[in-house]
C-alpha positions as CSV (number, residue, x, y, z in Angstrom):
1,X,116.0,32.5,173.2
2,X,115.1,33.4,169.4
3,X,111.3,33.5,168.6
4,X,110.9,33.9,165.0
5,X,107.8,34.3,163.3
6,X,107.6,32.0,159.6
7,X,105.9,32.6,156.7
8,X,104.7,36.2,156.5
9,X,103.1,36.9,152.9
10,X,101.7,33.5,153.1
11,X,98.3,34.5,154.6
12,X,96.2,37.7,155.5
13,X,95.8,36.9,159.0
14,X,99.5,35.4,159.1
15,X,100.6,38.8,158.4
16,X,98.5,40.5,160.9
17,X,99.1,38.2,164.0
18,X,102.9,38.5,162.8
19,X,102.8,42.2,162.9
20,X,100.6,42.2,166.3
21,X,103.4,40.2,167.6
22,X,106.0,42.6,166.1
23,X,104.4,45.3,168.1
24,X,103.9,43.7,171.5
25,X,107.9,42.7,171.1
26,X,107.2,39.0,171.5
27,X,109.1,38.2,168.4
28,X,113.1,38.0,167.8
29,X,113.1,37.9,163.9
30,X,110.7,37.4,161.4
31,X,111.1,35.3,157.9
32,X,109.2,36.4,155.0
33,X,107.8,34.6,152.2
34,X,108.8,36.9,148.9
35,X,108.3,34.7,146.0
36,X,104.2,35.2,146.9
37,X,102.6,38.3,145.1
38,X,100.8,38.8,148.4
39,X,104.4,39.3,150.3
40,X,104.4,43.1,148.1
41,X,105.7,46.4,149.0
42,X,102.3,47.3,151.0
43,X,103.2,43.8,153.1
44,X,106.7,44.2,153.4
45,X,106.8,48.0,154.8
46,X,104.3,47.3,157.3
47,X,106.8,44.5,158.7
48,X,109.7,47.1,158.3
49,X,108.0,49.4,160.6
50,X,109.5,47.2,163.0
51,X,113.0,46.4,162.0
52,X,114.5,48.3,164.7
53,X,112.7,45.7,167.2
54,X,112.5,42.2,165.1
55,X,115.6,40.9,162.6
56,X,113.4,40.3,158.9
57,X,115.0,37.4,157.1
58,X,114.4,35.3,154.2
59,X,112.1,32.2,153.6
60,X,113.5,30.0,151.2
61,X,110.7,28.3,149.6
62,X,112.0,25.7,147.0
63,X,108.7,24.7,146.0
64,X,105.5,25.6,144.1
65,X,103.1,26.5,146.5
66,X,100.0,25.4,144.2
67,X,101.2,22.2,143.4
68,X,101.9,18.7,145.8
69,X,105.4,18.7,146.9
70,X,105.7,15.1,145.4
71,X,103.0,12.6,143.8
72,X,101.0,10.9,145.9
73,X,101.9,7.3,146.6
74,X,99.3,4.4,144.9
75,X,97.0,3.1,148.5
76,X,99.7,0.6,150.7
77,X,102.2,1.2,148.4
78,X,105.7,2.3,150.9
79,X,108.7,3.6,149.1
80,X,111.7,1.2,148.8
């Protein structure tokens, strides 16, 4: 079984129960969110300390993380 850990660079305490994981070996792989400032060099080489233990992948993110991924929808209003 693969247990991978998602969104690392999203969130502080994301990053540190990720890397708490990394060290108990409870995790497979690990998929990091790079378009975030937060997911830096600092954030990044504390996860590679563990490459030898955890596969470190990519998270595609396709959208803005500040804005709505679509418009909200007028009250009762369903989609045709």
């Amino acid at each position: 079984m693969i247990i991978c850990a998602d969104d690392y660079g999203l969130r502080e305490d994301i990053d540190r129960a990720i890397l708490g994981l990394c060290s108990l070996g409870k995790l497979s792989a690990v998929s990091c969110m790079v378009v975030l400032k937060r997911c830096d060099a600092t954030a990044l080489n504390a996860l590679v300390a563990h490459q030898a233990k955890v596969d470190i992948g990519l998270h595609l993110c396709l959208t803005d993380e500040g804005l709505p991924m679509a418009r909200p929808l007028p009250e009762c209003q369903l989609p045709d």
